[in-house]
C-alpha positions as CSV (number, residue, x, y, z in Angstrom):
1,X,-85.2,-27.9,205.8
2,X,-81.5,-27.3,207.5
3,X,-81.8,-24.3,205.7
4,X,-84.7,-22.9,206.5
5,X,-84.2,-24.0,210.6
6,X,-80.8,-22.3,210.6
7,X,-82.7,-19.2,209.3
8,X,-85.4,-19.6,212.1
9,X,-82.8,-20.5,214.8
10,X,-81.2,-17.0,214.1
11,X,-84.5,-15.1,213.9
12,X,-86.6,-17.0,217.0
13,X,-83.1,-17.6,219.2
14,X,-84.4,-16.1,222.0
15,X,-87.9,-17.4,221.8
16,X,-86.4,-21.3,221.5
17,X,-84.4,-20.3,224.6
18,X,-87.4,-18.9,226.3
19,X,-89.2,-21.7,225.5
20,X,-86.4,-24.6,226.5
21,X,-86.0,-22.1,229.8
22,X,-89.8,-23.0,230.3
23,X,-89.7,-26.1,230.5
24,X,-89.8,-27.2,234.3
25,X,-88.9,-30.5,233.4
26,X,-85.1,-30.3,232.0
27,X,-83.9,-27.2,234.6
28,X,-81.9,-24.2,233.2
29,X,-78.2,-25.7,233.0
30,X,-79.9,-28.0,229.5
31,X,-81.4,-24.7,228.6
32,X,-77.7,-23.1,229.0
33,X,-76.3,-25.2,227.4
34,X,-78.4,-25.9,224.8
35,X,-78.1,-22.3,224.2
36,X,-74.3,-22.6,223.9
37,X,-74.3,-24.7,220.5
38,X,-75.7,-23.7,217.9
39,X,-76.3,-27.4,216.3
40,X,-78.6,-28.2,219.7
41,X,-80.2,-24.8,219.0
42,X,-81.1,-25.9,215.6
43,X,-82.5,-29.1,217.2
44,X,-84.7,-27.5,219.6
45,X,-85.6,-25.1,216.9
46,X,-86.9,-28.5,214.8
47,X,-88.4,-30.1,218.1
48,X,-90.1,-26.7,218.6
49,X,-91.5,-26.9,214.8
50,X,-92.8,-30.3,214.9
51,X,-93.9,-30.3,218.8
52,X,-97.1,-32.1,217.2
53,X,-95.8,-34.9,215.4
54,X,-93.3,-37.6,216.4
55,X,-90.2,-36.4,216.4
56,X,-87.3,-38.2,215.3
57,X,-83.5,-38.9,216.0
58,X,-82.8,-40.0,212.4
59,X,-84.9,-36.1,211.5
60,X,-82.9,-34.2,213.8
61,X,-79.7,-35.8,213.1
62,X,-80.6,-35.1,209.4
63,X,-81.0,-31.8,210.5
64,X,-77.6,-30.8,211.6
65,X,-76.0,-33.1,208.6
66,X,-74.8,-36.2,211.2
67,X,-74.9,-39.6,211.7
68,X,-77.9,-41.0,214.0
69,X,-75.8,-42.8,216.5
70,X,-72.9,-39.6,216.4
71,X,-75.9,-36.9,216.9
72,X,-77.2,-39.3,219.5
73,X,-73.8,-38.8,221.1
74,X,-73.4,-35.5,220.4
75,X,-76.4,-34.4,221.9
76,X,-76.2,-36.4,224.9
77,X,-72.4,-34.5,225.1
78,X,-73.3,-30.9,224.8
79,X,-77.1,-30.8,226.7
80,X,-76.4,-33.5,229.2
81,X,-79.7,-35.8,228.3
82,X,-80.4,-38.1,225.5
83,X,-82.7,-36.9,223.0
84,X,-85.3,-38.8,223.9
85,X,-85.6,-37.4,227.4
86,X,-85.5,-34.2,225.7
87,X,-88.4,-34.1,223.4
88,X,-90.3,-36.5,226.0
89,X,-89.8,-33.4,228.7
90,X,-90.6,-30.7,226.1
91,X,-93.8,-32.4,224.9
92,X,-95.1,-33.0,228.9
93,X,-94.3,-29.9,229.6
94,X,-96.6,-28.1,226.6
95,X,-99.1,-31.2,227.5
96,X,-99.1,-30.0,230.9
97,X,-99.4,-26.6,230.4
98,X,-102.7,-27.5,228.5
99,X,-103.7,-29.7,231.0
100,X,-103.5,-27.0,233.6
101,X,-105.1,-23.6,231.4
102,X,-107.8,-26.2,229.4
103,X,-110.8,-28.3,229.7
104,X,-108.8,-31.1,227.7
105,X,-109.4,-34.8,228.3
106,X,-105.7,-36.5,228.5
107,X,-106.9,-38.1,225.5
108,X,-107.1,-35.0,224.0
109,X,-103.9,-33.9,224.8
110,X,-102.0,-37.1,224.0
111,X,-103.4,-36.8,220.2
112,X,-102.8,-33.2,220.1
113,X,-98.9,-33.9,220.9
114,X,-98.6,-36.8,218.4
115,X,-98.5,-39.6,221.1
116,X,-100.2,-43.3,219.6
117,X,-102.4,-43.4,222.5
118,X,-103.5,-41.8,226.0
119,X,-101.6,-44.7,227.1
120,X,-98.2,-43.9,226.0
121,X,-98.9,-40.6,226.9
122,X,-99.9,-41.6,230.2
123,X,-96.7,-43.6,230.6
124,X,-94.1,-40.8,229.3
125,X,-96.1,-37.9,231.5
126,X,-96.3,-40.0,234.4
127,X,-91.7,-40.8,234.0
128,X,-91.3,-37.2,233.3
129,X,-93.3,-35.4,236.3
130,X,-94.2,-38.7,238.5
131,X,-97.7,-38.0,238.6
132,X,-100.4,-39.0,236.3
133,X,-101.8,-36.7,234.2
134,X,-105.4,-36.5,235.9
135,X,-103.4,-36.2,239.5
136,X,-101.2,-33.8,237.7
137,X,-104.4,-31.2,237.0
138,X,-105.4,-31.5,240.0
139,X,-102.6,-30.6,242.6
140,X,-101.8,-28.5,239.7
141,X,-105.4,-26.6,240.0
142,X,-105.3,-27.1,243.6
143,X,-102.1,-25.6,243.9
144,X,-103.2,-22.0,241.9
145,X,-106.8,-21.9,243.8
146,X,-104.1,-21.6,247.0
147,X,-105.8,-24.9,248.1
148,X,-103.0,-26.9,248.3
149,X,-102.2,-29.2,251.3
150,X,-99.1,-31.0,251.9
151,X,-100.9,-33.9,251.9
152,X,-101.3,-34.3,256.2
153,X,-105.3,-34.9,255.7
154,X,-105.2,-37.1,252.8
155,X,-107.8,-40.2,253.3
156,X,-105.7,-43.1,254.0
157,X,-106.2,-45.7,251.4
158,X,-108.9,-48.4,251.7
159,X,-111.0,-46.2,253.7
160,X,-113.7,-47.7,255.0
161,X,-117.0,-48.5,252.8
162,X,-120.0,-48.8,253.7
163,X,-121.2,-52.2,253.2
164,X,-124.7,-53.3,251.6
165,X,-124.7,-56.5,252.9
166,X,-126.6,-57.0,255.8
């Protein structure tokens, strides 16, 4: 597999970058950097790969022929987050990119990027972007439809209801 990623890292460099680059979660100084080493490279070439399915430090550590705990290191060292942060942020980021160009439920969406339920999925979109995944969509959609506001005629919570008790 090392093989065969070190061969893909060399041929897709760019597009790895491209896509790391994309991700508005981690900001352009992890893409940089991740950029900078080719060992991280090869790791974001294997995230990349198996975007779908859960993807693991003791895999990825594998990967680059280290120890768990000294690629956990490691990593941390040359991208400036831990790993988990990192494939957490990649996977929102496709998630919400789906979110914003598809009809998916967040169910949906979870299952498609290998999370064990909408409610994990929930949780890790929700510490990555602060928003839930439904609120996400829609400033998201609200934002492209050049409907956004900044939030000045929001209905203040417990609005009044109309009561059906007489």
């Amino acid at each position: 597999m090392l093989r065969q990623c070190t061969r893909d890292v060399f041929c897709l460099r760019e597009e790895v970058h491209v896509r790391v680059a994309g991700c508005r979660f981690l900001g352009s100084e992890v893409s940089r950097r991740i950029s900078a080493s080719p060992r991280a490279l090869t790791v974001a070439c294997l995230v990349q790969q198996q975007i779908r399915r859960q993807v693991r430090l003791e895999d990825a550590a594998g990967a680059v022929s280290m120890d768990p705990s000294a690629f956990s290191r490691f990593f941390k060292a040359k991208t400036g987050v831990t790993f988990g942060h990192y494939v957490r942020a990649i996977k929102i980021s496709h998630a919400a990119r789906m979110l914003e160009t598809s009809d998916a439920l967040v169910s949906e969406a979870a299952a498609h990027f290998g999370f064990s339920s909408a409610a994990t999925f929930i949780r890790a979109f929700k510490s990555v972007t602060g928003l839930t995944p439904s609120e996400y969509r829609k400033r998201r959609l609200r934002y492209l439809s050049g409907s956004f506001d900044d939030g000045a005629a929001r209905r203040p919570r417990g609005g009044v209801r109309a009561s059906r008790r007489g």
